[in-house]
Each structure stands twice: as structure tokens, then as C-alpha cells.
C-alpha positions, 0 to 999 in steps of 0.5 A: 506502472512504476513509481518512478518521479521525476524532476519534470513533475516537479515546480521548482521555486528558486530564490537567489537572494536567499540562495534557496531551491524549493522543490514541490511535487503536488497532487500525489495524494493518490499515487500509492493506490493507484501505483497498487490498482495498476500492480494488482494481480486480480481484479477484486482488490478495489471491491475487498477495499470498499466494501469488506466490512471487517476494516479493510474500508479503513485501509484505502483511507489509510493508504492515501498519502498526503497531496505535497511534498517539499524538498529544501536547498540551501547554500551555505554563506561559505558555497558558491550558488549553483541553482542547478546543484541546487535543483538536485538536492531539493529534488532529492530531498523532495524524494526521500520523503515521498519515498518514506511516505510510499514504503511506510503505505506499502508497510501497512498495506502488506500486513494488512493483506498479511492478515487478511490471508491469515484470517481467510486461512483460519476461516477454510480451515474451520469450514475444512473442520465441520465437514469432517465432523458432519462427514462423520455424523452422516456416516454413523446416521446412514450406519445406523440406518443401513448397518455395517455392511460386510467386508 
């Protein structure tokens, strides 16, 4: 799936009295979630995000955006209205903020998940360490048990 809106998705408001397009894109309070459900490699992403409890939990919350964006056109009193030149520059108003709000989500997504690796590296490197040792401890346990046998 791509993040990819159009400006079919979009309501758009028109005043020509005032010279204004609006464009409205509702209902996009999900889409960074979803846009990274349907990208995800493996198939335990939505568990770790709901039941980790060392503050993934917060990171779904975190990745919701806000449920509308708003884009504004306005002539100038020196322009000649052109509701379609206007449509276009809402729209991609509109975008530029989804767009900040989409990369500023997928910002903290990837560092959270940064650290996430970080920290699962650090714990099998502590769990590599004590097998070492007790892989040390059995065998001075069975050599003082068995004794040094001769080469």
C-alpha cells in the first residue's frame, strides 16, 4: 500500500465571493498505522505495539495522526479567480501538512524501533555472557569431578 492521496479523497469547499478554495482530507487518523500494518515484514508488529510493556503500548498512540487536514487558497485582490488553480493549491497545501505530519509519525516510529533493536541486541548479548560463564563454571564443576584428562 502506498501513502498516495488524491484529490478525489478530498471535499473541497469553494467560496467565490471571497475568492477562497478550502481542501478538506477527513478520516486520516489511522493512515500512518495502517500505511506500516500493511508494509510490515512480519506478522507480530501489531502484538509488540499492544502488549510490550516496556512503552511500546504508547507508540500506537503516538503514531495516530490527527483525523483532518485543511488546505487554504486565496486569491489575491490583484489575481484573476481560477477555481481550478485554486483547487490545486489547497490540495497541495492540504499535502504538505499530511506529509509533515506522515514523515514526523514515521520519524518516531523508526527510532523507537531503532531502540527497540538496541535494547534486544544488548539483552542476547547479556544472555550470550552468562552462558560463557556458566559454560565456564560446568567445566571446572565436571574437572574437579572427573579430573583433567590426558592429552
Amino acid at each position: 500500500m502506498k501513502f498516495n492521496v488524491q484529490p478525489s479523497d478530498c471535499k473541497f469547499i469553494v467560496n467565490e465571493e471571497k475568492k477562497t478554495v478550502v481542501c478538506v482530507y477527513d478520516d486520516c487518523k489511522y493512515d500512518f498505522i495502517n500505511f506500516i500494518n500493511s508494509n510490515c515484514e512480519f506478522e507480530a508488529f501489531p502484538y509488540y505495539v499492544y502488549n510490550d510493556k516496556n512503552g511500546m503500548k504508547n507508540l500506537y498512540k503516538r503514531m495516530e495522526m490527527p483525523n483532518r487536514f485543511v488546505g487554504v487558497a486565496k486569491c489575491s485582490e490583484n489575481d484573476e479567480w481560477n477555481e481550478e488553480v485554486g483547487r490545486l493549491i489547497a490540495f497541495s497545501r492540504m499535502k504538505d501538512n499530511l506529509n509533515r505530519s506522515f514523515f514526523k509519525r514515521a520519524n518516531t516510529f523508526f527510532n523507537t524501533m531503532d531502540k527497540w533493536l538496541d535494547d534486544a541486541a544488548a539483552l542476547v548479548n547479556k544472555v550470550g555472557e552468562k552462558l560463557e560463564v556458566n559454560q565456564e563454571r560446568r567445566h571446572k564443576l565436571i574437572t574437579s569431578i572427573v579430573g583433567e584428562k590426558e592429552k
